[in-house]
Structure formats: C-alpha cells, structure tokens
C-alpha positions as CSV (number, residue, x, y, z in Angstrom):
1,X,37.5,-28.7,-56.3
2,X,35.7,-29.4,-52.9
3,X,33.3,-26.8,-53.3
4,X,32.4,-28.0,-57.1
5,X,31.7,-31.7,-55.4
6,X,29.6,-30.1,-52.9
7,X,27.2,-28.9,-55.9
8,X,27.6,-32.1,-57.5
9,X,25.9,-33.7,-54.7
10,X,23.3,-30.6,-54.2
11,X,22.4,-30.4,-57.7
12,X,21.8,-34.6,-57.6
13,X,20.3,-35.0,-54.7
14,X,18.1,-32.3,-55.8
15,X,17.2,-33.6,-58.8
16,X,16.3,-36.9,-57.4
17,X,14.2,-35.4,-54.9
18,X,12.2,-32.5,-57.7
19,X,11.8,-35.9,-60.0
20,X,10.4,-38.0,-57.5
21,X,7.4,-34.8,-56.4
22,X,7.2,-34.2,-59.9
23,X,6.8,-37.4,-61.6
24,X,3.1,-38.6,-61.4
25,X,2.2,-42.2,-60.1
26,X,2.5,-44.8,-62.9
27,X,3.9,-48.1,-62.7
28,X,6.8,-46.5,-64.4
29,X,7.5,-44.1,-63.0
30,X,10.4,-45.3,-60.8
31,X,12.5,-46.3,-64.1
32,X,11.7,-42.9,-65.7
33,X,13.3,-41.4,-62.9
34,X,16.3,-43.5,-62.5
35,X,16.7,-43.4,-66.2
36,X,16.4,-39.6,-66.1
37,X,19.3,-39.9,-63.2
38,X,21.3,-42.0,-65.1
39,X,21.1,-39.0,-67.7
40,X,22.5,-36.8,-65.5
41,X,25.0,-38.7,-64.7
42,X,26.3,-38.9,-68.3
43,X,26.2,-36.0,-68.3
44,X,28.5,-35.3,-65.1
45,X,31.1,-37.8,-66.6
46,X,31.5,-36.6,-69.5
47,X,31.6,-32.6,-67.9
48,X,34.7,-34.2,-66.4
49,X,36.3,-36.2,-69.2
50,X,35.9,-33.1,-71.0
51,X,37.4,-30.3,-68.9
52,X,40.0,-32.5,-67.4
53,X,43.4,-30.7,-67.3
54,X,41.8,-27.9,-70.0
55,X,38.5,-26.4,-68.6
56,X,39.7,-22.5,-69.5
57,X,40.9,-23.7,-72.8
58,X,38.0,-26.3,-74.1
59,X,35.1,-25.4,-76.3
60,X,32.9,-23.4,-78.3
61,X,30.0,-21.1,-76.7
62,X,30.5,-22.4,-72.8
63,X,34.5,-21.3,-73.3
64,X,32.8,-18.3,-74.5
65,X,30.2,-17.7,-71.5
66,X,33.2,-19.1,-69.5
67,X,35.6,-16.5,-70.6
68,X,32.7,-13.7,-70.0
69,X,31.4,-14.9,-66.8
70,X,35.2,-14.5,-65.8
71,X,34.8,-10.7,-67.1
72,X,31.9,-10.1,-65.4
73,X,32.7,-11.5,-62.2
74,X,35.8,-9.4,-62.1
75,X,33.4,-6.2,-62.8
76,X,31.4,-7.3,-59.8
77,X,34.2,-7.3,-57.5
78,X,35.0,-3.8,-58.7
79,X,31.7,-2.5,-57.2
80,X,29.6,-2.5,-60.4
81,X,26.4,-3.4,-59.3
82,X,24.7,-6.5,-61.1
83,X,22.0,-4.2,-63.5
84,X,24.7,-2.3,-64.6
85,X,27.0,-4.8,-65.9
86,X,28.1,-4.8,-69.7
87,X,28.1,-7.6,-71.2
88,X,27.7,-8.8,-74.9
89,X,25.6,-12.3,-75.1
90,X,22.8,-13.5,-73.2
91,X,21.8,-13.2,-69.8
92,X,23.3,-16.7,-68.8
93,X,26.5,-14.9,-69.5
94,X,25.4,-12.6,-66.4
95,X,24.1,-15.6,-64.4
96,X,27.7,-16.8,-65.1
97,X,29.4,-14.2,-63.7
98,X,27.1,-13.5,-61.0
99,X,28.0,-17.4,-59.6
100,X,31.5,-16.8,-60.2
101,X,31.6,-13.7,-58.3
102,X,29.4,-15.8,-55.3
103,X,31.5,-18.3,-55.6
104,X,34.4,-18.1,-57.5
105,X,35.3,-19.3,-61.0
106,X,35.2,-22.8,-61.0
107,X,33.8,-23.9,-64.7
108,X,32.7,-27.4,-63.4
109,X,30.1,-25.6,-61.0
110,X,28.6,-23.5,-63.5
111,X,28.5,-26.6,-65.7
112,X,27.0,-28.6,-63.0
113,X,24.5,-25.8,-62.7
114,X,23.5,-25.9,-66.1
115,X,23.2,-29.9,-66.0
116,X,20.4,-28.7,-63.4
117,X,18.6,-26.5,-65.9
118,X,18.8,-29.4,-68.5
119,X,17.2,-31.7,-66.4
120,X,14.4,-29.3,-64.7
121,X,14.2,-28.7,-68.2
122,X,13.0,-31.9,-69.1
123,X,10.9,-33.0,-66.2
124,X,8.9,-29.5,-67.1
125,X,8.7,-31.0,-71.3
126,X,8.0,-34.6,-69.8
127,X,4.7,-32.7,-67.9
128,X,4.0,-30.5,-71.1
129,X,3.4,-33.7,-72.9
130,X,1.6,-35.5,-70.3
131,X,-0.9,-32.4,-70.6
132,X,-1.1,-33.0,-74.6
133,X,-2.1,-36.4,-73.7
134,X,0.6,-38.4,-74.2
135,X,1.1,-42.1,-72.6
136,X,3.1,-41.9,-69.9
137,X,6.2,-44.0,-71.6
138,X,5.6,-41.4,-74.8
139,X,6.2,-38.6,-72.9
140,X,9.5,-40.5,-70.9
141,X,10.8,-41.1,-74.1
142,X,10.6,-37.0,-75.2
143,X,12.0,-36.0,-72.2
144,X,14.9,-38.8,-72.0
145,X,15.8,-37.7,-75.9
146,X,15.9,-34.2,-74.6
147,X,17.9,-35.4,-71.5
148,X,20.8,-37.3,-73.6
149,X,21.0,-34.4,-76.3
150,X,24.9,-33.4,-76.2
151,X,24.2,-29.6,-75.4
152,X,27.1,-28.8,-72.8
C-alpha cells in the first residue's frame, strides 16, 4: 500500500502542477483549477470506497483489464518481451500489465494512473474549447462535466 500512496501523491502533485502551466491567465482560473482538483479527488475516494477489501473481485471492464494486466504481467516475467505479448482487448490492457510487471499488481496504482489520464484528459478538452472560442467559464464547465463523469 506504501508504494500505491506514493503515486497518489505523484499523480496529485502532478496534476496540480500540469494545471497550473496549462491553464491560461483568467480571473478564474485559480477556481477552475481547484475545482478540477477537487475532481480528482472524488475520484481518489471513491477508487478507495470502491476497492476496499474487494479490488480483485469488483467490477466490470477495469476487473477485466485488471484480471489481464495480471496475465500479462506474469508473461513479462517469463521473458516475453513487451511487442510480443498476447493479449485480447486494448492496448491499456498491455499498459496494465506492463506497470504491474514494473511495479507489481497493485489495482489502486493503475487506477490512480488512469485518474491521471482522465484529468490530462480534460485540461487537453478544456484547451480544445478555448481554441473553438469558448469563454473561459464555458470551457471550465466542459472539462469539469468530463472530469466528474463516473468512468473508473
């Protein structure tokens, strides 16, 4: 569990930190990024409410990906080399396995992970709309819907 609050911390502070270079000056600016942290953040609690006591046995396509990152990982530490992997789905079910194998199956990292995604995710549709024109608090509101979608 150490290691999983280790990139708990990484992937926040480095959020904060890619929000605050990314976001353009506005008077606003400061609570679109805390509001865009306090996204994340929802998202971190309920990662945890979630998994708690039943992160191998809980959900639909991330139990899946879970369950094949597991696979894969153990294919890695048999000396297959990463392009040669099988695997069925996507290639986040290799960029599952592939952190597993680095450093070692912990669900809540690769979940923590893809919290990171979401939210890089959303500061690059928050710019997209700025470049369609959008007022500033228009484009805020886009990205925080996207932000507080339930897609773990």
């Amino acid at each position: 569990m150490e290691s999983s609050i280790i990139i708990l911390i990484a992937v926040c502070a480095l959020s904060l930190f890619i929000a605050y270079k990314t976001v353009p000056a506005n008077k606003y600016k400061y609570i679109y990024i805390l509001s865009a942290f306090a996204a994340l953040l929802l998202r971190v609690v309920t990662v945890l409410y979630i998994y708690h006591d039943r992160a191998d046995i809980f959900g639909t396509d991330g139990l899946l990906y879970h369950r094949e990152g597991i696979r894969l990982a153990q294919q890695m530490a048999d000396g297959v080399p990463l392009y040669a992997l099988e695997y069925k789905y996507t290639w986040y079910t290799a960029f599952v396995g592939l952190v597993y194998h680095i450093l070692g199956v912990n669900r809540y990292i690769i979940s923590y992970i893809n919290i990171a995604f979401t939210f890089f995710s959303a500061l690059i549709l928050f710019k997209i709309a700025l470049n369609y024109k959008y007022r500033f608090a228009n484009a805020a509101i886009i990205s925080l819907i996207f932000l507080c979608f339930p897609n773990m």
